[in-house]
C-alpha positions in Angstrom: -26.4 -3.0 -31.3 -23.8 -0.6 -29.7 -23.4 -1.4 -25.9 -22.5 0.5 -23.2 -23.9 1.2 -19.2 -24.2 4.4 -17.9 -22.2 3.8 -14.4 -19.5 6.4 -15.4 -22.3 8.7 -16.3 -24.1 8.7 -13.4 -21.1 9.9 -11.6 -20.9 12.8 -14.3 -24.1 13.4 -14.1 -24.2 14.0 -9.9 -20.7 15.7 -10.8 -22.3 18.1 -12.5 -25.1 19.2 -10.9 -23.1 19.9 -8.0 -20.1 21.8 -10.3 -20.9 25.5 -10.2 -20.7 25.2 -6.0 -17.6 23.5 -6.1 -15.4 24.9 -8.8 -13.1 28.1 -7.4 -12.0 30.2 -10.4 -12.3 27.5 -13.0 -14.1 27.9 -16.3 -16.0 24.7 -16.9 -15.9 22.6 -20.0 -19.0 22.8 -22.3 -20.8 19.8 -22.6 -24.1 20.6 -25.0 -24.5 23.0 -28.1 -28.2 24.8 -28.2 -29.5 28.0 -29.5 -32.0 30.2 -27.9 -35.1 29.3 -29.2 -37.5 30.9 -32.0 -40.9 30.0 -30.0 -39.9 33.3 -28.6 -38.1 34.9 -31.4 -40.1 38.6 -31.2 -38.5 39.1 -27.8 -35.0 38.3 -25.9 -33.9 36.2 -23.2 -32.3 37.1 -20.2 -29.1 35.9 -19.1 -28.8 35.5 -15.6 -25.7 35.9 -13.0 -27.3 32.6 -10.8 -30.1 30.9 -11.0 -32.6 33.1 -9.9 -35.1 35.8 -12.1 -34.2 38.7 -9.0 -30.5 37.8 -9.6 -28.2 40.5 -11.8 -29.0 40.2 -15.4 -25.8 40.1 -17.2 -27.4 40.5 -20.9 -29.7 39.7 -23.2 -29.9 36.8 -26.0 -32.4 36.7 -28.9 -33.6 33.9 -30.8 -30.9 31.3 -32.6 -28.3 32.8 -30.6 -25.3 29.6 -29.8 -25.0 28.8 -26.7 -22.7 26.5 -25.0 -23.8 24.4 -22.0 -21.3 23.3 -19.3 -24.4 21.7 -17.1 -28.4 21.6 -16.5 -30.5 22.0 -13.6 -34.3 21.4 -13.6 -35.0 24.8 -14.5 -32.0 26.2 -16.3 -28.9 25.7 -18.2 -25.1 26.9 -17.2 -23.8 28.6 -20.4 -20.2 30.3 -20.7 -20.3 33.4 -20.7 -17.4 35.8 -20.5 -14.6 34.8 -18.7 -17.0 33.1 -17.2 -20.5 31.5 -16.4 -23.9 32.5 -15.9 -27.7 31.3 -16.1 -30.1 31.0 -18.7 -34.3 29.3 -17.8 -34.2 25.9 -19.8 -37.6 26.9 -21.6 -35.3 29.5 -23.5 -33.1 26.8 -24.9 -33.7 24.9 -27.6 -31.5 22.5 -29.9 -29.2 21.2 -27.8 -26.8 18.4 -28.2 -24.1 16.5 -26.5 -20.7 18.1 -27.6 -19.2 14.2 -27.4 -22.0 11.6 -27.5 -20.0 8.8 -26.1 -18.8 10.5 -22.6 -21.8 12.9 -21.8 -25.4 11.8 -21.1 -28.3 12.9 -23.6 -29.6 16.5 -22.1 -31.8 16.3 -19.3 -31.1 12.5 -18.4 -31.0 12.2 -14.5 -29.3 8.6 -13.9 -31.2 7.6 -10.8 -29.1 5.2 -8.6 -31.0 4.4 -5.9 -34.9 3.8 -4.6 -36.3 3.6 -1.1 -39.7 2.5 -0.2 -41.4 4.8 2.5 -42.1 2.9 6.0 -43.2 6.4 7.8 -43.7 9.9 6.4 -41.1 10.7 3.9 -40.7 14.3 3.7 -39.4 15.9 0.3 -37.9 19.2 0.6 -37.0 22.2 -1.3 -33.3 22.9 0.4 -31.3 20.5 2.5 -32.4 21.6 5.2 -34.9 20.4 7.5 -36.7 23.4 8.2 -37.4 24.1 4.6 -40.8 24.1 2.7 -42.3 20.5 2.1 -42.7 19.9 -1.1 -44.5 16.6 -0.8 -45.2 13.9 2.2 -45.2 10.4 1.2 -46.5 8.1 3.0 -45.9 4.0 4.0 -45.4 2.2 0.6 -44.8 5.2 -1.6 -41.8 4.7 -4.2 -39.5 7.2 -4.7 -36.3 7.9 -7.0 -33.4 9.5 -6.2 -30.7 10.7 -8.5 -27.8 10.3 -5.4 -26.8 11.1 -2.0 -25.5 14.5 -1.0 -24.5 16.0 2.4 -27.1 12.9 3.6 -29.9 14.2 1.9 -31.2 12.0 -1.2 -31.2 14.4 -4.0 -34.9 13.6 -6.7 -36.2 15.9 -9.0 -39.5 17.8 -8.3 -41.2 19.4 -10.8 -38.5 21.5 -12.0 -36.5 21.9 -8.9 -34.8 20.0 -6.7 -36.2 18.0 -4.0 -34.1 16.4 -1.0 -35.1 14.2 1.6 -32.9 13.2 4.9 -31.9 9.5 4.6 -31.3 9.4 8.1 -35.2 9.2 7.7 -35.0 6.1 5.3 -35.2 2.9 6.4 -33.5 1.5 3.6 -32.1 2.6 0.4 -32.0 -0.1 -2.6 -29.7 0.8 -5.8 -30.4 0.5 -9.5 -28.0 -2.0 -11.5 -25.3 0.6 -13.1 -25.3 -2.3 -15.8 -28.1 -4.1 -18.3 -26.2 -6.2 -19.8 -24.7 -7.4 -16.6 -27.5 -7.7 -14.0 -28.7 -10.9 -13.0 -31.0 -10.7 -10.6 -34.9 -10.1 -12.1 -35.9 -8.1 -8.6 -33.0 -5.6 -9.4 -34.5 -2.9 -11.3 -32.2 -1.5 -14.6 -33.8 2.2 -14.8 -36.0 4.3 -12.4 -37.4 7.7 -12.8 -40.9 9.3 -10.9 -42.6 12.2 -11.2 -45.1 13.6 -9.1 -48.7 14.6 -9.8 -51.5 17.2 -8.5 -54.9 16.1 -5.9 -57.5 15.5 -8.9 -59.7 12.5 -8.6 -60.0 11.4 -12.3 -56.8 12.4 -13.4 -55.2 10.0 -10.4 -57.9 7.4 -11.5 -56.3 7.5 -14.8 -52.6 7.7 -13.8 -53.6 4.1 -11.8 -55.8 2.8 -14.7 -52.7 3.8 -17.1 -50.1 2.0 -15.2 -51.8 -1.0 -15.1 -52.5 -1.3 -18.8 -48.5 -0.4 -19.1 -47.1 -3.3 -17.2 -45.8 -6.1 -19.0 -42.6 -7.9 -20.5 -40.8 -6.7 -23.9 -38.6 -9.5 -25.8 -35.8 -9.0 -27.6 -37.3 -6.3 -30.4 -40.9 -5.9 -28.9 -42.2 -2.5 -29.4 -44.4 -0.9 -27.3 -47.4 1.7 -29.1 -48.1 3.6 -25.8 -51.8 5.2 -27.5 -52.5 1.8 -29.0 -51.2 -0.3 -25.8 -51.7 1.7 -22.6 -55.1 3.0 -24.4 -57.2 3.8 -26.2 -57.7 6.2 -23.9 -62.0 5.5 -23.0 -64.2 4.9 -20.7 -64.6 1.1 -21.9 -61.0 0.9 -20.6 -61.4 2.5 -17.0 -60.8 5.9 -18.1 -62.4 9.2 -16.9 -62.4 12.5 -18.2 -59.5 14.5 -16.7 -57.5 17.5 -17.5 -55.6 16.8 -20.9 -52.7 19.6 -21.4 -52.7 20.7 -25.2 -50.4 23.6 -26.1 -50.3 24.9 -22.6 -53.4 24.8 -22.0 -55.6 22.2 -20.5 -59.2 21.2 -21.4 -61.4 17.9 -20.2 -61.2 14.5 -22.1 -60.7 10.9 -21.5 -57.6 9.4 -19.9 -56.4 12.7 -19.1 -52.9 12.5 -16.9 -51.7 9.6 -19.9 -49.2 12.0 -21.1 -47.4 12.1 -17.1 -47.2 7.9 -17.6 -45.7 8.0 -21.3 -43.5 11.5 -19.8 -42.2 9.7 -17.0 -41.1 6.5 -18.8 -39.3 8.0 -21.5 -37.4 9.8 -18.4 -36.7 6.0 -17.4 -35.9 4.7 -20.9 -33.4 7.5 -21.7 -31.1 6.0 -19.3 -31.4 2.8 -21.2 -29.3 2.7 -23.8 -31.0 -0.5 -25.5 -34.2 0.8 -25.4 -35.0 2.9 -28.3 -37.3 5.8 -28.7 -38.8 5.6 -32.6 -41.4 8.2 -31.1 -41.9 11.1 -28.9 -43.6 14.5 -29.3 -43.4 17.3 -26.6 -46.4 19.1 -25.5 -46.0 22.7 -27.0 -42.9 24.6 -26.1 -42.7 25.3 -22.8 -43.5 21.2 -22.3 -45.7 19.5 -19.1 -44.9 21.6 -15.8 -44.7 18.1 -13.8 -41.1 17.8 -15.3 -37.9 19.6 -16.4 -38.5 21.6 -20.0 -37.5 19.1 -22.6 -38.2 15.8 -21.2 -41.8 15.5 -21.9 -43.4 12.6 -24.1 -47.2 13.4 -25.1 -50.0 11.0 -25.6 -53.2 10.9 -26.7 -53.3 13.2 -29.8 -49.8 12.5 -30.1 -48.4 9.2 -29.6 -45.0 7.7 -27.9 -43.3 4.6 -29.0 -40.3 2.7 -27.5 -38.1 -0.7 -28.8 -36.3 -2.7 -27.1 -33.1 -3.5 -28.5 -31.9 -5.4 -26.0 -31.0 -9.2 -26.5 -33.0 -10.0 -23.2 -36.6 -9.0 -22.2 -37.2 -6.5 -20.0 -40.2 -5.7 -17.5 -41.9 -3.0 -17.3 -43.8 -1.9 -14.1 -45.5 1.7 -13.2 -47.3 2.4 -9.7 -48.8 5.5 -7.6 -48.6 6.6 -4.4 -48.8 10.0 -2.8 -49.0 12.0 -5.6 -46.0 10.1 -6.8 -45.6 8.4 -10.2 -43.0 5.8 -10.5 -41.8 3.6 -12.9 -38.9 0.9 -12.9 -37.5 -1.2 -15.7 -36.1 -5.0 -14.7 -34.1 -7.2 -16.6 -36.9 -10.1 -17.0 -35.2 -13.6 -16.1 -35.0 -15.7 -19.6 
């Protein structure tokens, strides 16, 4: 099994989220290939001068048109263009592939470093800034990821924007291991992502009901069926009918809100290079609105199924809190 940590890519990874601000009259380097997709292929696709739909359109794409991708944001791509860049929505992208696999993250891979565990409010933010619109309040012994530190605001992802919350606020912020193969302490956790979830009774019911039938411990090559393992998804197993999204839609049906459990840990197991995805299907093509286009796993209908290639076993734990969804992976003590 090929081994490597993602601690230099983490630093990428906050490096380029934060590259269009920083960079003064420097073309960036393109990091992903893609194409507009064909789900749209009777119409075009703007191209955008920032990341905004009232910003200057600079032209007009239409389906299987290359791209190349010098970074990604929750809601769009930065493409070259010109002498230049501008902005393209991520829904409009499709195809898209690391230029050089072993120095660039696999697209839309946050690396979350750190976690804190909420003591008082925790407010999340849409700007740095804390007069901005609140996005979210969690409250004493929520869980929440963040992808770094910027300016002193921890930086998550919320929906498919940016959230930031002060750490002057925090009480305490704990890191992820940069390193699997090198962690030693069980209470450490390897990977962390969360997402975060709407006020509906049975879907929540479900989201806790789901995580709870998730925990456990892999071995070395255990795989985990997430419809055959985390469900069957029926009432016999504490589900209730909820909400289930199917082509963009959404219609009633036992265990509905799986898909945001199965969706937010393949967000945690892509930053874990010895856990393999044999499985994943997204839901339809513009994906579930609880996360960045792309980086949806569906259940249910569909299934999603993980390995874990690992030499060591690993842990698996989900909880929710505040309309907040998290998952960590630890490496399990042998």
């Amino acid at each position: 099994m090929k081994k490597r940590c993602f601690a230099a890519l983490t630093a990428l990874v906050m490096a380029l989220c934060a590259f269009c601000a920083s960079a003064v009259g420097e073309v960036p380097q393109p990091l992903y290939s893609g194409i507009i997709t064909y789900n749209f292929a009777s119409s075009y696709t703007n191209v955008y001068r920032e990341m905004d739909t009232d910003s200057e359109v600079l032209g007009q794409y239409f389906a299987g048109r290359s791209l190349r991708i010098s970074a990604v944001y929750p809601n769009w791509v930065e493409i070259l263009y010109g002498d230049g860049v501008a902005y393209v929505i991520r829904h409009r992208v499709d195809r898209v592939v690391p230029l050089n696999e072993s120095s660039t993250p696999p697209y839309g891979v946050w690396v979350n470093r750190y976690y804190t565990v909420a003591e008082d409010d925790i407010l999340v933010h849409a700007e740095k800034d804390p007069s901005s619109e609140v996005l979210s309040v969690l409250t004493r012994g929520a869980k929440l990821a963040l992808i770094g530190v910027e300016d002193g605001w921890g930086v998550c992802v919320y929906h498919r924007q940016w959230g930031y919350v002060d750490t002057s606020k925090l009480s305490a912020l704990y890191p992820v291991s940069p390193c699997a193969e090198t962690e030693t302490d069980p209470k450490v956790p390897i990977a962390i992502y969360c997402s975060f979830y709407s006020d509906n009774v049975t879907r929540t019911s479900n989201l806790a009901v789901c995580c709870t039938r998730l925990n456990r411990v892999m071995e070395p090559g255990d795989s985990l069926n997430f419809n055959g393992s985390v469900g069957p998804f029926k009432e016999a197993n504490g589900y209730l009918p909820a909400p289930v999204l199917i082509d963009g839609g959404t219609t009633q049906g036992y265990g509905g809100g799986s898909c945001q459990v199965s969706s937010t840990l393949y967000n945690t197991v892509l930053q874990l290079p010895g856990v393999t995805v044999t499985e994943r299907h997204p839901h339809g093509s513009n994906g579930a609105p609880y996360l960045p286009h792309g980086t949806d796993a569906s259940s249910g209908n569909l299934n999603f199924r993980i390995r874990n290639d690992y030499p060591f076993p690993i842990r698996l734990e989900g909880s929710i809190h505040d309309f907040c969804l998290f998952i960590a992976i630890y490496r399990e003590a042998e």
